[in-house]
Biopython code that builds the backbone (N, CA, C, O; Angstrom):
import numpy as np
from Bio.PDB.StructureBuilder import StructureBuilder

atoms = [
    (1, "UNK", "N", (-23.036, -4.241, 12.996)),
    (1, "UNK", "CA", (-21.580, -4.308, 12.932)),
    (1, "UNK", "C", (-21.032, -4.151, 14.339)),
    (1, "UNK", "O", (-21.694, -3.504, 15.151)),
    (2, "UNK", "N", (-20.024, -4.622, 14.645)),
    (2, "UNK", "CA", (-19.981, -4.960, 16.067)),
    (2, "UNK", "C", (-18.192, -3.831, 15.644)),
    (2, "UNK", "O", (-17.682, -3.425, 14.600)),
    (3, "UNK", "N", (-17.803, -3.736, 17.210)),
    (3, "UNK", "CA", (-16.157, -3.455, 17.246)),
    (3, "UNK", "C", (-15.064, -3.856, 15.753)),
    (3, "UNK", "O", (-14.438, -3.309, 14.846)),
    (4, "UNK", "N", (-15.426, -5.275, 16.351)),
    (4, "UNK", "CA", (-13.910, -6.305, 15.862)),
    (4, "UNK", "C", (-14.236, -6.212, 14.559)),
    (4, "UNK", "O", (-13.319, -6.468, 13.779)),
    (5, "UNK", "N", (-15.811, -5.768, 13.865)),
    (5, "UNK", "CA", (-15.471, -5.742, 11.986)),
    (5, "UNK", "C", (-15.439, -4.389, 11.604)),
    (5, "UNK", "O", (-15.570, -4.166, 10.401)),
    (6, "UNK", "N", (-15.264, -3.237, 12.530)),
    (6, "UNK", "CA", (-14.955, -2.171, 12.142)),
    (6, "UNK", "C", (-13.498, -1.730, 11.678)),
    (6, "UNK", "O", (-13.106, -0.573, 11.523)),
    (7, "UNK", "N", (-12.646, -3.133, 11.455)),
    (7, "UNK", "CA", (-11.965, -3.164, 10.619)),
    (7, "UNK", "C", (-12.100, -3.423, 9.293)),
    (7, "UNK", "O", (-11.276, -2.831, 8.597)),
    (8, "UNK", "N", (-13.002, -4.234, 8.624)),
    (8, "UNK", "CA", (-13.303, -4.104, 7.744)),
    (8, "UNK", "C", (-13.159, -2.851, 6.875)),
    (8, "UNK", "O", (-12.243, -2.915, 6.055)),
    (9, "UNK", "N", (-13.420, -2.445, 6.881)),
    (9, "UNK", "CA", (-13.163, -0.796, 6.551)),
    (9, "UNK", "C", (-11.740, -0.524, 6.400)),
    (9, "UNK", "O", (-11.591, 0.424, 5.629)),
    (10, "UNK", "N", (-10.851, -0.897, 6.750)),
    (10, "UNK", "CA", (-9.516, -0.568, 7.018)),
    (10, "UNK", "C", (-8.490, -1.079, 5.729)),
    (10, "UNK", "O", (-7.303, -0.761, 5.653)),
    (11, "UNK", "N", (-9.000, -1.683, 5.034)),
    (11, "UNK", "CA", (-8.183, -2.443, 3.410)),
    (11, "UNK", "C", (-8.390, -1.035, 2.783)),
    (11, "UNK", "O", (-7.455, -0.275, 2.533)),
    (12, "UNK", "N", (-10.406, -0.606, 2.428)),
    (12, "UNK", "CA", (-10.082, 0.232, 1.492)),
    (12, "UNK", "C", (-9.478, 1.511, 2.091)),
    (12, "UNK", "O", (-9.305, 2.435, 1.296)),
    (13, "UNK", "N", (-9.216, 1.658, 3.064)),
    (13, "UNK", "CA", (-8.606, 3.330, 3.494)),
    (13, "UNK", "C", (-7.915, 2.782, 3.503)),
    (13, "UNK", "O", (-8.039, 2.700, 2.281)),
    (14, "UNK", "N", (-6.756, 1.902, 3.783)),
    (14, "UNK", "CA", (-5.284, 1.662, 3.360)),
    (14, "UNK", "C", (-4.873, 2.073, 1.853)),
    (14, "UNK", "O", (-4.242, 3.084, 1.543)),
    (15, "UNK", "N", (-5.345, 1.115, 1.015)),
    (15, "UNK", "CA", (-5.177, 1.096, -0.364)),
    (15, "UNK", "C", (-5.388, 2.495, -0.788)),
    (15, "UNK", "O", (-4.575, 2.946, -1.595)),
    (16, "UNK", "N", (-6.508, 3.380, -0.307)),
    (16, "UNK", "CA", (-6.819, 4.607, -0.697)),
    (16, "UNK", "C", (-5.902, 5.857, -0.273)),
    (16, "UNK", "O", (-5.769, 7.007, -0.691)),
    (17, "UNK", "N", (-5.477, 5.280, 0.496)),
    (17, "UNK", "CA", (-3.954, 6.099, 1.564)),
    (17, "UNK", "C", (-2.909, 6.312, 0.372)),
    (17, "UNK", "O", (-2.509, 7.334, -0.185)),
    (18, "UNK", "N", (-2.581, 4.761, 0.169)),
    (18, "UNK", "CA", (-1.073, 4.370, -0.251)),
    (18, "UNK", "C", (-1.453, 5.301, -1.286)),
    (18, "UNK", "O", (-1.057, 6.442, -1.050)),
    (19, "UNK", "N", (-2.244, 5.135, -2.601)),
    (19, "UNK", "CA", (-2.789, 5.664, -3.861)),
    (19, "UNK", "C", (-2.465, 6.700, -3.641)),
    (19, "UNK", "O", (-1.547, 7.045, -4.385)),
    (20, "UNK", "N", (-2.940, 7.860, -2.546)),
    (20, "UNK", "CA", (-3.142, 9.457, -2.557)),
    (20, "UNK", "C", (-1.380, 9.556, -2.380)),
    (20, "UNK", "O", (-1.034, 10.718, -2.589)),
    (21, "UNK", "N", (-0.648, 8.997, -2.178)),
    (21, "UNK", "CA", (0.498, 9.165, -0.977)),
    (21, "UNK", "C", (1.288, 8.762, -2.537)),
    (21, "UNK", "O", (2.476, 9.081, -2.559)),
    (22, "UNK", "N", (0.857, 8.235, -3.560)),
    (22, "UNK", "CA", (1.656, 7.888, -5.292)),
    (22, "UNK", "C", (0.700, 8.666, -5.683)),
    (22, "UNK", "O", (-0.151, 8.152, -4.957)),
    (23, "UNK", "N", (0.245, 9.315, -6.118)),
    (23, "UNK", "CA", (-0.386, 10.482, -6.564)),
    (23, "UNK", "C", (0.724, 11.456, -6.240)),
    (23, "UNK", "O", (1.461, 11.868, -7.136)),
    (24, "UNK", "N", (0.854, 11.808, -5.064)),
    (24, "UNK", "CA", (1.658, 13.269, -4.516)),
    (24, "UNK", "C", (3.288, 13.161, -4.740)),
    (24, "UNK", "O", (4.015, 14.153, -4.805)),
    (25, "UNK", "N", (3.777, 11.706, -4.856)),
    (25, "UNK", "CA", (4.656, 11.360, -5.085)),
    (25, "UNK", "C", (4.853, 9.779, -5.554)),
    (25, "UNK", "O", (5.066, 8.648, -5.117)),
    (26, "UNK", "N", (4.581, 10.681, -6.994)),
    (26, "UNK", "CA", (4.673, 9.070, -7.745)),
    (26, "UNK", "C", (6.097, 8.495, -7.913)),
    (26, "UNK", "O", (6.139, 7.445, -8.554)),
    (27, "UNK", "N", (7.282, 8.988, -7.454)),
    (27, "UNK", "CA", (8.298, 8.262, -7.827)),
    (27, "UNK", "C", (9.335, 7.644, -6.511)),
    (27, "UNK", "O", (10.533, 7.403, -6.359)),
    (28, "UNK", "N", (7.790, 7.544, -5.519)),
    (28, "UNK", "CA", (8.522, 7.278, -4.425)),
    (28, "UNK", "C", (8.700, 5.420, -4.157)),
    (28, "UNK", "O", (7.953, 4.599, -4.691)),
    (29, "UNK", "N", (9.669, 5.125, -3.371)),
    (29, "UNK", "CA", (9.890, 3.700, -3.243)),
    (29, "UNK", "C", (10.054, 3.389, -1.507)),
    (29, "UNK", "O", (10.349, 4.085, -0.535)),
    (30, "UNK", "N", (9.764, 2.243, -1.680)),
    (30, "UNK", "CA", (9.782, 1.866, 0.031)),
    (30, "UNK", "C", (9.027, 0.179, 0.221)),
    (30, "UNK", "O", (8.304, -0.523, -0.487)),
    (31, "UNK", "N", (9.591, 0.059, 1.420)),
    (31, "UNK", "CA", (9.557, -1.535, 1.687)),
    (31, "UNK", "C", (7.868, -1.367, 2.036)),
    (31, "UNK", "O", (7.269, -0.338, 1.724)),
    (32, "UNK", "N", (7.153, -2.589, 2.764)),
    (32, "UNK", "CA", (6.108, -2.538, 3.345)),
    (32, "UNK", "C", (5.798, -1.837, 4.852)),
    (32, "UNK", "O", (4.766, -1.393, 5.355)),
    (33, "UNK", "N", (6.900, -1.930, 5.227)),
    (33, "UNK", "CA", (7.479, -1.344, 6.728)),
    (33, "UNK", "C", (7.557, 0.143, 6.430)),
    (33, "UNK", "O", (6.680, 0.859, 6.914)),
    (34, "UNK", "N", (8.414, 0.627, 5.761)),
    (34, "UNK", "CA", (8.223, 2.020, 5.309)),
    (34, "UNK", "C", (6.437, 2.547, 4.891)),
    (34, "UNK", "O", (5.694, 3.389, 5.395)),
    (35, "UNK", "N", (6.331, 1.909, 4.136)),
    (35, "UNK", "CA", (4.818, 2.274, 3.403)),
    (35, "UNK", "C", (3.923, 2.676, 4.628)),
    (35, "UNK", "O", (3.064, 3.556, 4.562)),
    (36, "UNK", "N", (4.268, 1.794, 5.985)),
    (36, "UNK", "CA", (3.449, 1.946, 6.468)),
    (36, "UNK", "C", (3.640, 2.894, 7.987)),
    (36, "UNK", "O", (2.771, 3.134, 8.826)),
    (37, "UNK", "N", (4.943, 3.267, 7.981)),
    (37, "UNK", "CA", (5.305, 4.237, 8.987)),
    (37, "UNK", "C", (5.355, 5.951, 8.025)),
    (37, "UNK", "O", (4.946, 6.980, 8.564)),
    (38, "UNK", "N", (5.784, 5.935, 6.943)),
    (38, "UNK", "CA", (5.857, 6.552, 6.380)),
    (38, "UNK", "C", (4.577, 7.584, 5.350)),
    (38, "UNK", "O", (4.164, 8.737, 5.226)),
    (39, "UNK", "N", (4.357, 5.975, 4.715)),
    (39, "UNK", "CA", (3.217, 6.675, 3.126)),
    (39, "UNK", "C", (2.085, 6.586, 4.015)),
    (39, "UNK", "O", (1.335, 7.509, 3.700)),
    (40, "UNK", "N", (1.564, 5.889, 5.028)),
    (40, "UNK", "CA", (0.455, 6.120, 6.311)),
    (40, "UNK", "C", (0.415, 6.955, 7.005)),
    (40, "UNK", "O", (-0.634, 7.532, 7.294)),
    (41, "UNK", "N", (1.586, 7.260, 7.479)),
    (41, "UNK", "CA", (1.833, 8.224, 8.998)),
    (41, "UNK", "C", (0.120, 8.970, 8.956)),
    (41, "UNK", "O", (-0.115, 9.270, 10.126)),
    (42, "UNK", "N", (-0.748, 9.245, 8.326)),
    (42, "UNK", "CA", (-1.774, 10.135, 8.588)),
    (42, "UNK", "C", (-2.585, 9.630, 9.392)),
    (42, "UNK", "O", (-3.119, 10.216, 10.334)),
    (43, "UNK", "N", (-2.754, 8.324, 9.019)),
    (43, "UNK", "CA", (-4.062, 7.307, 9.755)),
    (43, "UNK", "C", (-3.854, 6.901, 10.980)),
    (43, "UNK", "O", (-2.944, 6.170, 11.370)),
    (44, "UNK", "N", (-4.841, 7.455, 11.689)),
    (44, "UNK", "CA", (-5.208, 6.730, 12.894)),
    (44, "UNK", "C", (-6.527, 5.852, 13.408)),
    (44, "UNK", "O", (-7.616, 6.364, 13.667)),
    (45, "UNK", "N", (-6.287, 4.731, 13.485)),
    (45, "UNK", "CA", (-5.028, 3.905, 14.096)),
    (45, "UNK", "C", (-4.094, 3.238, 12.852)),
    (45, "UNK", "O", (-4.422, 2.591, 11.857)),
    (46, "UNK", "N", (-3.051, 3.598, 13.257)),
    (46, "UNK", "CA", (-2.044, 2.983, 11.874)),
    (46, "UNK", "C", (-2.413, 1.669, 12.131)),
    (46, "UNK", "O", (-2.577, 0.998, 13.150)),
    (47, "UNK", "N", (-2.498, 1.488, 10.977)),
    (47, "UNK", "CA", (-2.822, -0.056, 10.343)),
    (47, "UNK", "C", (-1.771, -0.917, 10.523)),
    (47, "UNK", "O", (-0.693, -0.699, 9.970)),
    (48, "UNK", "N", (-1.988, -2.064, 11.373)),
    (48, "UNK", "CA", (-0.868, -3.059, 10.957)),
    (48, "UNK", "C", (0.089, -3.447, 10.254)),
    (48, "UNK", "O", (-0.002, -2.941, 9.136)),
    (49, "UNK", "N", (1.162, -4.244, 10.380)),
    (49, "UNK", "CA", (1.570, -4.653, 9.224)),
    (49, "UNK", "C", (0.947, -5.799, 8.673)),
    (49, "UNK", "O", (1.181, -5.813, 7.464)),
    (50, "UNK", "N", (0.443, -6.504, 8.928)),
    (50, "UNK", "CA", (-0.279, -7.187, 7.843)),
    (50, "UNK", "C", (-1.355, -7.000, 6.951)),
    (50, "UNK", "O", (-1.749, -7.607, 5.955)),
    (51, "UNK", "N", (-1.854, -5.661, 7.783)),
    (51, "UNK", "CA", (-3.287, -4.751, 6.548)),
    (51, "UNK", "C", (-2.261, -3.975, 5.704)),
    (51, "UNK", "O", (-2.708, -3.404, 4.709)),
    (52, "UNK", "N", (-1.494, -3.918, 5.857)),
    (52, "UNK", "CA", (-0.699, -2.744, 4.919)),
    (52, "UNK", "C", (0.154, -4.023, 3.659)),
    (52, "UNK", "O", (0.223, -3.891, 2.437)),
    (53, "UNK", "N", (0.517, -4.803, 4.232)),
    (53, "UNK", "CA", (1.120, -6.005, 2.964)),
    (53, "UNK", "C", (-0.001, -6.431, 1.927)),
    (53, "UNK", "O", (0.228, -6.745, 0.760)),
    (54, "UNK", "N", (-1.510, -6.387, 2.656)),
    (54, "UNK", "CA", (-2.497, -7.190, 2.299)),
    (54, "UNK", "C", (-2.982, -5.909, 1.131)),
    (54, "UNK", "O", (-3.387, -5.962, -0.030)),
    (55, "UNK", "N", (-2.846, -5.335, 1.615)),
    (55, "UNK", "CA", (-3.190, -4.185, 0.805)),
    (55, "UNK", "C", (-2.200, -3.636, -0.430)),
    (55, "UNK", "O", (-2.661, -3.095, -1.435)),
    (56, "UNK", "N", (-0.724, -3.865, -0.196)),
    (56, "UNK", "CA", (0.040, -3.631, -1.082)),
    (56, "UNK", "C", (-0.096, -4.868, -2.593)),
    (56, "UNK", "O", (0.216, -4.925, -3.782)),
    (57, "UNK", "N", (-0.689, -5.588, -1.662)),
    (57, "UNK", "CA", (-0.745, -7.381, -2.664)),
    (57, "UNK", "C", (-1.821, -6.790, -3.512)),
    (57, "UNK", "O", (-1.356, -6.437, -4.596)),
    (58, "UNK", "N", (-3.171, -6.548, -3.388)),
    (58, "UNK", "CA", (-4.383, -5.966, -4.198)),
    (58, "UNK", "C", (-3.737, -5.398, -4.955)),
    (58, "UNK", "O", (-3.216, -5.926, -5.937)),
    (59, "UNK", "N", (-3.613, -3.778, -4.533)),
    (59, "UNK", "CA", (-3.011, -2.724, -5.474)),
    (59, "UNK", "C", (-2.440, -3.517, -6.581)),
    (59, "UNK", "O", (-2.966, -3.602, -7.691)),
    (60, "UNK", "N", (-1.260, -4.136, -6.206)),
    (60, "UNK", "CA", (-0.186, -4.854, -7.380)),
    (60, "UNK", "C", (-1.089, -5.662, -7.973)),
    (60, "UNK", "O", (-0.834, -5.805, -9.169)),
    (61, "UNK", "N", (-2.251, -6.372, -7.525)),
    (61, "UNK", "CA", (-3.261, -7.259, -8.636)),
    (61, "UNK", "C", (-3.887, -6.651, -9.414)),
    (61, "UNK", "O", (-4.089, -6.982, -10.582)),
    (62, "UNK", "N", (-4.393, -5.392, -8.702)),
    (62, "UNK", "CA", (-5.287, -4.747, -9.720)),
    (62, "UNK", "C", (-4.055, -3.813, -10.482)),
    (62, "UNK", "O", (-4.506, -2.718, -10.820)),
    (63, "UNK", "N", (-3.160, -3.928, -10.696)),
    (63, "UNK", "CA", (-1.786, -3.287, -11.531)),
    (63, "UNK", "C", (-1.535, -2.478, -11.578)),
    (63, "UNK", "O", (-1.202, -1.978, -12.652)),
    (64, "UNK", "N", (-1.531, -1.548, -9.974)),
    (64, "UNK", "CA", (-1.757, -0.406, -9.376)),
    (64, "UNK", "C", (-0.227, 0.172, -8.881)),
    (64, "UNK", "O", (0.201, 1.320, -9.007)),
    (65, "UNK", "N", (0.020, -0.259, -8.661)),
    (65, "UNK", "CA", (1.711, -0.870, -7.975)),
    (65, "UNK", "C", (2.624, -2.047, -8.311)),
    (65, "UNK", "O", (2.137, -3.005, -8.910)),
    (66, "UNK", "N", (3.284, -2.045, -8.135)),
    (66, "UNK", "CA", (4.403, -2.954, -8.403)),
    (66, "UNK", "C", (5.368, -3.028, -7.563)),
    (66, "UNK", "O", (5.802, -2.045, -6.963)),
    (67, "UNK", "N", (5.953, -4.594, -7.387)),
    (67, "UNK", "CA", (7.242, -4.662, -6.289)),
    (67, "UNK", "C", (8.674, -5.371, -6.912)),
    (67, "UNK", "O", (8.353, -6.241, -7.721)),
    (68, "UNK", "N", (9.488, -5.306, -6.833)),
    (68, "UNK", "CA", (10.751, -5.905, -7.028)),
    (68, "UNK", "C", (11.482, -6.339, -5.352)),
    (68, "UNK", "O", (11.415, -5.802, -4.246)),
    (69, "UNK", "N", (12.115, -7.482, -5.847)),
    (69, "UNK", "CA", (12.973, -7.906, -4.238)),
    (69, "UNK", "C", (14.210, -7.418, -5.147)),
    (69, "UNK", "O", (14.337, -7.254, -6.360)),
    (70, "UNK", "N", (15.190, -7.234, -3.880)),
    (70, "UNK", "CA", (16.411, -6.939, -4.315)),
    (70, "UNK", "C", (17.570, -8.302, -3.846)),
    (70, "UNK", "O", (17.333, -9.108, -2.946)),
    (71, "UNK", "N", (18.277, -8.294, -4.331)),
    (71, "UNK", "CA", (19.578, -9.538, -4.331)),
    (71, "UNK", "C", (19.285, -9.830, -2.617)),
    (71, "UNK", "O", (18.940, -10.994, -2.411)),
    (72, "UNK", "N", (19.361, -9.053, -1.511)),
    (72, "UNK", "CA", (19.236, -9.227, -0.417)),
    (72, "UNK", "C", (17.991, -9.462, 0.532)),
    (72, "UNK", "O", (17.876, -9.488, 1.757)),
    (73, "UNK", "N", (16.886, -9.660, -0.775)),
    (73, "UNK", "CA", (15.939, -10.278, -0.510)),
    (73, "UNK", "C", (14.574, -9.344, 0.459)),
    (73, "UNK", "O", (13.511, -9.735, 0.942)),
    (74, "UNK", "N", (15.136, -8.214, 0.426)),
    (74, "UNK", "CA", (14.196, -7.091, 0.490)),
    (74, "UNK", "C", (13.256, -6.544, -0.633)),
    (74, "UNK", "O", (13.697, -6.338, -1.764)),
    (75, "UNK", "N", (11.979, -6.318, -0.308)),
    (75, "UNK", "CA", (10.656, -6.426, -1.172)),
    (75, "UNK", "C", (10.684, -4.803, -1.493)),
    (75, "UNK", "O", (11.655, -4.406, -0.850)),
    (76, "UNK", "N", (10.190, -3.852, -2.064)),
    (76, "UNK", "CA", (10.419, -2.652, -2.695)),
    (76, "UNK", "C", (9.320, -2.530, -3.322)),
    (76, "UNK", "O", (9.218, -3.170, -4.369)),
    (77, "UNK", "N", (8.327, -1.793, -2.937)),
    (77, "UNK", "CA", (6.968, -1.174, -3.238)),
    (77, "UNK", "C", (6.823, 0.324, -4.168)),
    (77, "UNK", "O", (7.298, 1.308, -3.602)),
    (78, "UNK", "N", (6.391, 0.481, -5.127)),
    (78, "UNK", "CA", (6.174, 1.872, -5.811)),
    (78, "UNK", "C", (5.334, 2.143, -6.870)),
    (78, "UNK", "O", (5.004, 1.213, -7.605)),
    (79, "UNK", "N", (5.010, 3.043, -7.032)),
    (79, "UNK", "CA", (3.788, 2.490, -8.142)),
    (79, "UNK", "C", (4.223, 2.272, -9.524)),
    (79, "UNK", "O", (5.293, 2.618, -10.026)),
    (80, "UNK", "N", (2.843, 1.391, -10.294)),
    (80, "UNK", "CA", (3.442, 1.099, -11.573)),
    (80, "UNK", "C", (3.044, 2.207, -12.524)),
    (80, "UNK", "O", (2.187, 3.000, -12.136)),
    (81, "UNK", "N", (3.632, 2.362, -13.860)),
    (81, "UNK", "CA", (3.858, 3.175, -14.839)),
    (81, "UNK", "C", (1.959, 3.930, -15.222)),
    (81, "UNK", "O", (0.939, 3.249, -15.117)),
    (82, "UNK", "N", (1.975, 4.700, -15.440)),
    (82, "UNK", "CA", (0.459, 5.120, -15.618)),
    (82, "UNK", "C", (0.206, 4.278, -16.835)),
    (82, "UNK", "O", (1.040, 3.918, -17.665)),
    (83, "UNK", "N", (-1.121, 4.014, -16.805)),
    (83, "UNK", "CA", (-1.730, 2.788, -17.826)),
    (83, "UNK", "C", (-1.708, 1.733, -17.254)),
    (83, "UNK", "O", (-2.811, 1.196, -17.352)),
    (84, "UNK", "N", (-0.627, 0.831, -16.394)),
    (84, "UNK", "CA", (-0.302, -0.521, -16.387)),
    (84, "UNK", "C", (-1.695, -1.019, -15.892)),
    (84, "UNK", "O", (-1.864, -2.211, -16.148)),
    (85, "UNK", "N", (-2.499, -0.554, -15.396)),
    (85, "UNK", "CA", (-3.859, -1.041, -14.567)),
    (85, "UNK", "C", (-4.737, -1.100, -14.987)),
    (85, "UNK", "O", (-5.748, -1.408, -14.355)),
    (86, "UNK", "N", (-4.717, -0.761, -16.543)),
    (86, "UNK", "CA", (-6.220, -0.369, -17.380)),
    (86, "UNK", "C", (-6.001, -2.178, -18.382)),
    (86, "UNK", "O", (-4.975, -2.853, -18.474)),
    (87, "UNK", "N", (-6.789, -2.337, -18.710)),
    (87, "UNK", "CA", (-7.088, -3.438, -19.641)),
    (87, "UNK", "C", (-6.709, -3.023, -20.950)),
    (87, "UNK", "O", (-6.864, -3.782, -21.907)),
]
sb = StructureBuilder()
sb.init_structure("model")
sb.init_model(0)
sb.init_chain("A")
sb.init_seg("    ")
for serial, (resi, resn, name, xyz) in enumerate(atoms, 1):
    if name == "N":
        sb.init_residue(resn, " ", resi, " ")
    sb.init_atom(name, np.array(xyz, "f"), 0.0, 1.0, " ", f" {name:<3s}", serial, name[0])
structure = sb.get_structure()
């Protein structure tokens, strides 16, 4: 494994971040920008914004989270209802 794929690694400690960070506060809400100055602040090196969107997209596939845009076309991240992720 060289430098440049020691990112690799960096999806599941994102995703595993956001999770612990709706665990402690499951009724919290925030854009992708927030999620990631905010529900991150722990990780170093803060993750991009595009590992942190990429990562918000999974979560919501595997039905972990959920997003709504609002009329002004801002995206809104929070988690979904307990159960929604189980089959």
């Amino acid at each position: 494994m060289t430098e440049s794929d020691a990112g690799d690694s960096a999806p599941g400690r994102v995703e595993s971040e956001i999770l612990a960070y709706l665990r402690m506060r499951p009724s919290a809400v925030d854009t992708a920008r927030g999620v990631r100055e905010w529900w991150l602040a722990r990780l170093q090196p803060r993750p991009v914004a595009g590992e942190v969107e990429s990562a918000l997209e999974r979560l919501a596939r595997a039905g972990l989270v959920r997003c709504r845009t609002n009329p002004d076309g801002t995206v809104l991240w929070f988690a979904a209802p307990p159960g929604a992720g189980e089959a």
